[in-house]
C-alpha positions in Angstrom: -7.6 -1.2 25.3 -5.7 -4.4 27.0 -3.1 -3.9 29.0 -0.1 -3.4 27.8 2.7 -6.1 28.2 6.3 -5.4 30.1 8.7 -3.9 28.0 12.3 -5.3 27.6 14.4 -4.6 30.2 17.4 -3.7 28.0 15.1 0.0 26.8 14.9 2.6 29.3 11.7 3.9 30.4 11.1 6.9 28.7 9.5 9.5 31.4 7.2 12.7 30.9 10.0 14.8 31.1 12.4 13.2 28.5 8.8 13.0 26.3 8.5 16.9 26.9 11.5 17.5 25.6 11.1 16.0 22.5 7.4 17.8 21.6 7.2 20.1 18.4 4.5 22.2 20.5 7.5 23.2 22.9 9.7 25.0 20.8 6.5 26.7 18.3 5.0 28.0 21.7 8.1 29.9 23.2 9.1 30.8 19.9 5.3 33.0 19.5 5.7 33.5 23.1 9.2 35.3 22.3 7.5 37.4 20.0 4.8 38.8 21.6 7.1 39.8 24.4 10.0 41.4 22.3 6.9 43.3 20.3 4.7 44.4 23.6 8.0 45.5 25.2 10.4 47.1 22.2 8.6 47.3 19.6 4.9 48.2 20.3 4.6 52.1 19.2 1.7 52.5 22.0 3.6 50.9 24.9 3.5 53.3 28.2 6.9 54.7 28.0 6.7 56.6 31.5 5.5 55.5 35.4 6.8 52.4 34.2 8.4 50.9 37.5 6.8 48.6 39.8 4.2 48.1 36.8 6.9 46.8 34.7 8.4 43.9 37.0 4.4 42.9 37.6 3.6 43.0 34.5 6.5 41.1 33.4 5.5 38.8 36.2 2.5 38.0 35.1 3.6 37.5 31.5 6.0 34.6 32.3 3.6 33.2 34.5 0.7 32.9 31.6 3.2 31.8 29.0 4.4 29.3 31.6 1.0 28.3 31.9 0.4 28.1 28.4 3.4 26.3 28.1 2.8 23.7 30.7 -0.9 22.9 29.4 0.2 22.7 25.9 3.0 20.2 26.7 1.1 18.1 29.3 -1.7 17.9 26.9 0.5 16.3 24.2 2.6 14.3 25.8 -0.8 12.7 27.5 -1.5 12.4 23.7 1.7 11.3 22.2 2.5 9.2 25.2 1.5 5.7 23.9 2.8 6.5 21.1 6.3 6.8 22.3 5.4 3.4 24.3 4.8 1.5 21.4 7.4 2.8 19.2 9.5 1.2 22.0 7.9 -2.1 21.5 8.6 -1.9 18.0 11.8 -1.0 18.1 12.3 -3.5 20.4 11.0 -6.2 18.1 7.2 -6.5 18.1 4.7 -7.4 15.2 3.1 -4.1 13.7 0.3 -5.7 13.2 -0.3 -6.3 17.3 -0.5 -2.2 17.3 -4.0 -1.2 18.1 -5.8 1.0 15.5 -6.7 3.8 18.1 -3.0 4.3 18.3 -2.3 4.4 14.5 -5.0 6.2 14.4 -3.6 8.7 17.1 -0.1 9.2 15.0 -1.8 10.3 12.1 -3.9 12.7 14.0 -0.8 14.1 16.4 0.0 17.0 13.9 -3.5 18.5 13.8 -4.1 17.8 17.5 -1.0 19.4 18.3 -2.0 22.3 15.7 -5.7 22.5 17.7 -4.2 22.2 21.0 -1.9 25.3 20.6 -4.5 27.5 19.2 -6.8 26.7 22.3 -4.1 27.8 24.8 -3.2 31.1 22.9 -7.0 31.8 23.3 -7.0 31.2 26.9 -3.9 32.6 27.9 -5.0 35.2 25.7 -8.6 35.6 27.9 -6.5 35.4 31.3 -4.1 37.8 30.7 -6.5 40.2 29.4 -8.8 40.3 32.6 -5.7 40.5 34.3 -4.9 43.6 32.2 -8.1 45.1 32.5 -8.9 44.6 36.2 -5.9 45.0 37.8 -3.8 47.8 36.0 -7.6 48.9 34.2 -6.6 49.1 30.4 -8.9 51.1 28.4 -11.3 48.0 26.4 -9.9 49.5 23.5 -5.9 48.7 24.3 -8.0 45.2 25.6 -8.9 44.2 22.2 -6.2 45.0 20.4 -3.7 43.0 22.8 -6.5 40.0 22.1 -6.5 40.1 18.8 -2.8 39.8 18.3 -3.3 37.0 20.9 -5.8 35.3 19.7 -5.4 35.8 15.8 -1.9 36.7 14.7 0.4 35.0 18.1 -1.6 32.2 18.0 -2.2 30.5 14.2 1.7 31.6 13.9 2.6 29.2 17.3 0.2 27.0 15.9 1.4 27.0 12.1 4.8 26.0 13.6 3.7 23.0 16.1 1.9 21.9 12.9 4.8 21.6 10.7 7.3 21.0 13.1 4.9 17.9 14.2 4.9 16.6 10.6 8.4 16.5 10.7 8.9 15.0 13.8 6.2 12.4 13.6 6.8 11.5 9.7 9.8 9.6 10.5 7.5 7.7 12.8 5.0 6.4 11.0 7.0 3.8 8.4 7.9 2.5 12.0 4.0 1.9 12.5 2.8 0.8 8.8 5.7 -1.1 7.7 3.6 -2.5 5.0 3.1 1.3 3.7 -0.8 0.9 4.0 -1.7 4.1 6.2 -5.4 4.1 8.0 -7.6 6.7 6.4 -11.1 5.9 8.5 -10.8 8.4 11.5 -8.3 10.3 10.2 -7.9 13.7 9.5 -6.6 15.2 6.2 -4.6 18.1 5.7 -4.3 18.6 1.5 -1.3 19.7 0.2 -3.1 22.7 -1.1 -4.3 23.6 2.4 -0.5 23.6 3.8 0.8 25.3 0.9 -2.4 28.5 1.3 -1.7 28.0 5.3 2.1 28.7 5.1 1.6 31.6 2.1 -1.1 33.3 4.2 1.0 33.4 7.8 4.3 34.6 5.9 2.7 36.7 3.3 -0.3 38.4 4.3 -0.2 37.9 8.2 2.7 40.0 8.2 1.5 42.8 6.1 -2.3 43.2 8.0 -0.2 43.3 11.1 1.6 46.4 9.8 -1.1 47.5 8.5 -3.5 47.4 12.0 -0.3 49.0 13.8 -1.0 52.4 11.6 -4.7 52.7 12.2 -3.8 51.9 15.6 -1.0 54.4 16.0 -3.0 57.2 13.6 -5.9 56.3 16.2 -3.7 56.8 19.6 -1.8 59.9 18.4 -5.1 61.6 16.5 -6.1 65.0 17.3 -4.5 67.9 16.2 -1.0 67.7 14.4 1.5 70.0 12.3 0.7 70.5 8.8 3.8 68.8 7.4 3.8 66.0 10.1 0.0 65.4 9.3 1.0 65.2 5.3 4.0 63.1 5.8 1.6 60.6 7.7 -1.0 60.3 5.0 1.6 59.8 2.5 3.3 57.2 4.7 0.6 55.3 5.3 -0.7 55.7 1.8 2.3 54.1 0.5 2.2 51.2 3.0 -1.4 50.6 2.3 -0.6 50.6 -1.6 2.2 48.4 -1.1 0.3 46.3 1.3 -2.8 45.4 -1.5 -0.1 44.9 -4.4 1.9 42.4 -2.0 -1.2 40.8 -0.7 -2.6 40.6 -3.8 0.6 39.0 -5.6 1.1 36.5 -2.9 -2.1 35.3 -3.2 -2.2 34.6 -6.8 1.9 33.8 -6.7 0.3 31.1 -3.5 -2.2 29.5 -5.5 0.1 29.2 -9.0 2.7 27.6 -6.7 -0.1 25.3 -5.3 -1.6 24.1 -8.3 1.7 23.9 -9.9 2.6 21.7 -7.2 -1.0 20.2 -6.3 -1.9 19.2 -9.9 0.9 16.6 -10.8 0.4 15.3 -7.1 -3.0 14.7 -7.5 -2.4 13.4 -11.2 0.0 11.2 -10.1 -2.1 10.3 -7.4 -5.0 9.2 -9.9 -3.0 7.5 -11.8 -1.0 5.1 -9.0 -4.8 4.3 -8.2 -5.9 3.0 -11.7 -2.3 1.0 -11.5 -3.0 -0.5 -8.0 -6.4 -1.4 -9.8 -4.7 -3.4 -12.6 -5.0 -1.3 -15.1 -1.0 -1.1 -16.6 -2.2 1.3 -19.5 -2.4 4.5 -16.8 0.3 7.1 -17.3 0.7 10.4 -15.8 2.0 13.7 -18.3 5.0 14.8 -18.1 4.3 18.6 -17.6 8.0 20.1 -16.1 11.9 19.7 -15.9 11.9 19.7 -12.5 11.1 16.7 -9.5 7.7 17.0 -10.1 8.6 16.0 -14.1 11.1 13.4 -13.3 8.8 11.7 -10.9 6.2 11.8 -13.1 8.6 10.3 -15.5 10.1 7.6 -13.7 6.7 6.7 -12.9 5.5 6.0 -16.5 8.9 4.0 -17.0 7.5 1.7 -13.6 4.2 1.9 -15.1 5.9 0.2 -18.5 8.3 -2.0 -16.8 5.0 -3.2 -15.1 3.7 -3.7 -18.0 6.5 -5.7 -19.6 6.6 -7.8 -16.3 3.1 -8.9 -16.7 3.1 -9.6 -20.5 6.2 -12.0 -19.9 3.8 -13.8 -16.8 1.6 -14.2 -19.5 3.5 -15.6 -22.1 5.2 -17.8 -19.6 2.2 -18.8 -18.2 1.2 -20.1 -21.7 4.2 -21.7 -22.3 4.0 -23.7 -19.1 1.1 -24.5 -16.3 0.1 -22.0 -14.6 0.6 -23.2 -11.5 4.6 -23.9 -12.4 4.7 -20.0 -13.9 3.6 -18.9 -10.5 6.1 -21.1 -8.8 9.0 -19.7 -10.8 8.3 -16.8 -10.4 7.9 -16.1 -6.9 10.5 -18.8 -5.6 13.4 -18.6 -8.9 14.7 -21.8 -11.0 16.6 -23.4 -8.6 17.7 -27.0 -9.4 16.0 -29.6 -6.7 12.7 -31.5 -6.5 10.9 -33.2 -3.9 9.4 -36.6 -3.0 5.6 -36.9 -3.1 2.9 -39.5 -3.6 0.5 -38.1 -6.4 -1.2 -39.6 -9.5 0.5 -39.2 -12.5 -2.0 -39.0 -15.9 -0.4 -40.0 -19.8 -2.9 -38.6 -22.5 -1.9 -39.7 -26.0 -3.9 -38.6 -29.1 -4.1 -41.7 -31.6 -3.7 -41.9 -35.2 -2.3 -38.2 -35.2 0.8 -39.1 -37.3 -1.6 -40.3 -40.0 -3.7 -37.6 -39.7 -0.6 -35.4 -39.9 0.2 -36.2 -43.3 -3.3 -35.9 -44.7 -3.6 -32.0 -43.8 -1.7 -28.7 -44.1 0.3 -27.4 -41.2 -2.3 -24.6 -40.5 -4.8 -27.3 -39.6 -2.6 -29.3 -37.4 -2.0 -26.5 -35.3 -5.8 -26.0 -35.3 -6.4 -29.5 -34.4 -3.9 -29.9 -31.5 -5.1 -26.2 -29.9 -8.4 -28.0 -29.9 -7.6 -31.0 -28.3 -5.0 -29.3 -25.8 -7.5 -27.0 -24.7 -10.3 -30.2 -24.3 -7.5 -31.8 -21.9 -6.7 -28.5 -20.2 -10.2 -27.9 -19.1 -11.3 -31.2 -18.5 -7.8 -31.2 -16.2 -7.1 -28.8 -14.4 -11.4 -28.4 -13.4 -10.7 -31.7 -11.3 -7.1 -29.5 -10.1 -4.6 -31.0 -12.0 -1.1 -29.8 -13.0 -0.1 -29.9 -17.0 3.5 -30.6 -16.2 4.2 -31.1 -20.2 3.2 -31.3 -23.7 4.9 -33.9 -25.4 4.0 -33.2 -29.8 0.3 -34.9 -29.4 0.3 -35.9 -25.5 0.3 -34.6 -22.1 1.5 -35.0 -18.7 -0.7 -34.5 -16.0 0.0 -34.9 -11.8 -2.8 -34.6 -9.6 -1.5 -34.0 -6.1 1.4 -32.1 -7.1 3.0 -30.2 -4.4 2.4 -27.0 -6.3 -1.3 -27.9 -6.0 -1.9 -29.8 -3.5 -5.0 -32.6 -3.8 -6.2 -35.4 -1.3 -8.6 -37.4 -2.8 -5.9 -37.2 -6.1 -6.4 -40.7 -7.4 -10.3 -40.0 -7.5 -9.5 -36.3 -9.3 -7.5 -38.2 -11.8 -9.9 -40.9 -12.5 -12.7 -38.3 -12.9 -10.5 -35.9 -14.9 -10.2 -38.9 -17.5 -14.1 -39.3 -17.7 -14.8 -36.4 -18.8 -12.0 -36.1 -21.0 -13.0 -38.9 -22.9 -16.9 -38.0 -23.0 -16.0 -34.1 -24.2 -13.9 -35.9 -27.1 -16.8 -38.0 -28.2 -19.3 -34.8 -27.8 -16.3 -33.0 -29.6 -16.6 -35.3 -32.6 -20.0 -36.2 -33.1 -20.3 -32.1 -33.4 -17.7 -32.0 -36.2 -17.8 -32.9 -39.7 -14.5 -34.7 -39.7 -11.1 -35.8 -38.0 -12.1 -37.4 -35.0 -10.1 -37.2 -32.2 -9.5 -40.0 -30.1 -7.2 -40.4 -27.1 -5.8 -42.9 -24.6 -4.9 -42.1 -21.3 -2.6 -44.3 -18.7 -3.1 -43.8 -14.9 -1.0 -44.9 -12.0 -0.7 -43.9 -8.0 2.7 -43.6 -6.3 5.9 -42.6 -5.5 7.5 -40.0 -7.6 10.3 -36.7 -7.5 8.7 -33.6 -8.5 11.2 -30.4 -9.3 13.3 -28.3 -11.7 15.8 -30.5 -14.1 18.6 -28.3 -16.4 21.8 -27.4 -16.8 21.6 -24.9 -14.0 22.8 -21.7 -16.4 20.7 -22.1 -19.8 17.3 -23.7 -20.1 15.3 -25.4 -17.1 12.2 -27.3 -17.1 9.6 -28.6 -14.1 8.7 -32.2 -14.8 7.8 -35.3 -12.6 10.2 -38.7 -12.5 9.5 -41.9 -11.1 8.1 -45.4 -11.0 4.7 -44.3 -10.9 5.5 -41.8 -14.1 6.8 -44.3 -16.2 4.2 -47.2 -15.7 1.5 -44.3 -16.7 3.5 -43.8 -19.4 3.0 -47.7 -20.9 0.0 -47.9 -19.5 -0.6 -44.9 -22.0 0.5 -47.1 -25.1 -1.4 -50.6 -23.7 -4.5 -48.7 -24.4 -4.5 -49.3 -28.3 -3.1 -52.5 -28.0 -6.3 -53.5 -25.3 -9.1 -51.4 -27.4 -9.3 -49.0 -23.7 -9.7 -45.7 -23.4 -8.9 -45.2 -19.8 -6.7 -48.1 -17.8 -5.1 -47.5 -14.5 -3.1 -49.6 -12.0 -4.3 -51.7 -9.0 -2.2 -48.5 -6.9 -4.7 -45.9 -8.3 -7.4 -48.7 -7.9 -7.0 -48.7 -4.4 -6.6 -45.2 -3.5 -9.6 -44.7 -5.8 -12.0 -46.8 -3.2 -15.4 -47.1 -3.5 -17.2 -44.8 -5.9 -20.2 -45.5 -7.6 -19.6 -42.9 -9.9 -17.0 -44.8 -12.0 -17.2 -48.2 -13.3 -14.3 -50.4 -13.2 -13.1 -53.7 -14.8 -9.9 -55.7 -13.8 -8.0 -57.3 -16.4 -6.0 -59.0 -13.8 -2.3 -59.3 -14.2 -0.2 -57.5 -17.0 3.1 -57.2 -17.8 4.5 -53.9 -18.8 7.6 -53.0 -20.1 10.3 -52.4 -18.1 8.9 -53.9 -15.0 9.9 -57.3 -13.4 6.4 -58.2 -12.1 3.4 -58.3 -13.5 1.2 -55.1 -12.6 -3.1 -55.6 -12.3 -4.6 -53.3 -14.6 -7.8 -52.1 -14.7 -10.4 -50.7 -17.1 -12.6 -47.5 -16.5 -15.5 -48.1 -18.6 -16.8 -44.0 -17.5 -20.1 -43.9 -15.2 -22.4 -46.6 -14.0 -25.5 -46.7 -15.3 
């Protein structure tokens, strides 16, 4: 891994002791270390009661040196682990990208609980192993007091102390990790997962049964110590003692168990459900929904998220619509930036279809085939269009406004889209109607090249529209209406004829100077005859 840069100077330097402090495995050890000494020392029914003296203090010696021991490994080891951790939440808090954070270490944050869980156990079991050679070669327990001291070690002091680091790392580190993945998206490659399912069986099995086969083991092991011969009475008040404790032992067991796994799956399933069913959403598919199974948080969140799922759903049928009712490229622009009244300055091409001899044809046919008509030709100069990237700003009754080098889509070589764009306009009309049986359509189209305002016009409270203004707009426009009068499909200015360059693919014919309306000076206007031969 690089080396890490300085941190600010304004955050203190967090060192190993203040880090100590703060670990989960800290507290989880001395509170199992607690318990095995109150139980060996107060509770324990086969404790040496007499010829306790110097033994005691040695003994006691010993102890608190192992758990120290324990102690110091366990916390060394984690804060060695959780150390760059605590380094780079610094940094972040400090200001730094999350994205600069290397995946080893997200990696690391996500793993810290079941380290920390791993880690524990280990050092039981040793300490565990130490303490029993001590035992038996120094004071020379029996093996049998040896293995019975080991196994509360090793399998009833130990998951406990590590059951506890577990959770308590969870909670400590949870609060962490948003700090890490901002953006939510957690790693899962080299991560280990601990279901829901597991934690719940974990946490029923340490408070439920753990406790009971403890009590259970200190009978046999108390019936075992003390056997030989007893009074009658005494001998029948023990059966019957640890009859009952064995029965109630098995029903308790037996009912935690199944009460652990209803309480899992009633908690596991609408997790998992849920789980499912975010995944088909975050695949697009708005029709998922989870059931709603309870009255309780589990219900309610399932609930609120079908009424996401639905708002969702509602969210993208509008984009839709909208999107149909305008360019797409304008739908996507209000709806990530708003309607806010401005426009911009730009140098783009602006394009004037016009559909002739529609009003006639209007009059000749229902209203059902009108319709049908213009969805035909719209969708001819929608394709033809926006294939060469350019942006339906409008639909004026049988015409069109198209920009090519609109700042919603931006395009270099505009004046050559545009150009191009007309082409095979015009040649997918006259395929168009040499495939029909009747009502040609035939369009004209104006080009010009230049300045013009791009940007959202309206009253600023009701209705709002993008368009395009300008110079360069308006002489598209006429040029647009010249075409019938000069028997052209396709003219364009001398600005769009320069921009256009050289291109063998279009062939062009100058009809020299022109004047249009509403311009002082005549404008050169030129022909596009569609491809050289």
């Amino acid at each position: 891994m690089p080396p890490l840069a300085a941190e600010p100077p304004h955050l203190p330097r967090a060192g190993f002791l203040l880090r100590a402090a703060a670990l989960p495995v800290l507290p989880a050890n001395l509170a199992g270390a607690v318990l095995v000494y109150l139980y060996f020392n107060f509770v324990d029914p086969l404790a040496p009661v007499a010829d306790a003296g110097a033994y005691d203090g040695q003994g006691l010696a010993v102890f608190v040196l192992v758990v120290a021991a324990v102690l110091g490994a366990s916390v060394y080891l984690s804060a060695r682990w959780v150390g760059p951790l605590a380094h780079w939440r610094r940094r972040l808090r400090a200001g730094a990208d999350a994205a600069t954070v290397p995946v080893a270490i997200r990696r690391r944050l996500l793993n810290a609980p079941l380290a920390n869980t791993i880690l524990t156990q280990a050092s039981w079991t040793c300490a565990g192993i130490v303490y029993l050679l001590y035992l038996r070669v120094v004071t020379g327990l029996p093996p049998s007091e040896v293995v019975r001291i080991m196994s509360v070690l090793a399998f009833i002091a130990g998951p406990l102390a590590a059951a506890l680091a577990f959770l308590a790392s969870e909670l400590h580190l949870r609060r962490q990790v948003p700090l890490f993945f901002p953006d939510g998206r957690l790693e899962r490659a080299g991560v280990l997962r601990v279901p829901i399912l597991a934690r719940l069986g974990g946490t029923f099995v340490i408070t439920s049964i753990l406790p009971l086969a403890l009590m259970m083991l200190v009978d046999f092991w108390v019936r075992a110590h003390h056997g030989g011969p007893v009074l009658d009475e005494v001998d029948v008040f023990w059966t019957q003692l640890v009859r009952a404790q064995g029965f109630i032992a098995v029903v308790t067991g037996i009912v935690s168990l199944v009460m652990a796994w209803l309480v899992a799956r009633f908690i596991d399933r609408p997790v998992q459900a849920l789980r499912a069913a975010m995944a088909r959403v975050a695949g697009g598919d708005l029709t998922a929904r989870t059931p709603v199974r309870s009255t309780d948080e589990l219900g309610e969140l399932a609930a609120h998220f079908n009424a996401m799922v639905d708002g969702l759903r509602t969210a993208e049928r509008t984009r839709e619509v909208f999107g149909r009712y305008v360019s797409p490229a304008v739908a996507r622009e209000a709806l990530e930036r708003g309607v806010a009244l401005g426009g911009e300055a730009i140098v783009a091409t602006a394009m004037f279809v016009d559909l002739r001899g529609f009003t006639a044809t209007s009059r000749q046919h229902p209203p059902a085939r009108i319709v049908e008509l213009l969805t035909e030709y719209y969708a001819v100069v929608e394709r033809a269009c926006e294939r060469e990237g350019g942006v339906i700003t409008q639909f004026l009754g049988d015409g069109a406004v198209v920009v090519f080098g609109h700042p919603l889509q931006p395009l270099p070589g505009h004046a050559r889209a545009a150009v191009h764009a007309a082409i095979a306009l015009q040649r997918a009309l006259v395929a168009r109607n040499a495939a029909a049986a009747g009502d040609p359509l035939v369009a004209g189209i104006g080009i010009c090249t230049g300045d013009m305002v791009a940007g959202n016009v309206g009253t600023g409270r009701g209705r709002v529209t993008y368009t395009v203004v300008g110079d360069a707009v308006n002489q598209a426009a006429r040029l647009q209406v010249m075409t019938r009068d000069l028997a052209a499909s396709v003219l364009i200015t001398a600005s769009t004829r320069n921009a256009l360059g050289s291109d063998p693919g279009v062939g062009l014919r100058s009809l020299g100077p022109l004047a249009i309306k509403g311009l002082d000076e005549p404008v050169e206007v030129w022909v596009v005859d569609g491809a050289a031969p």
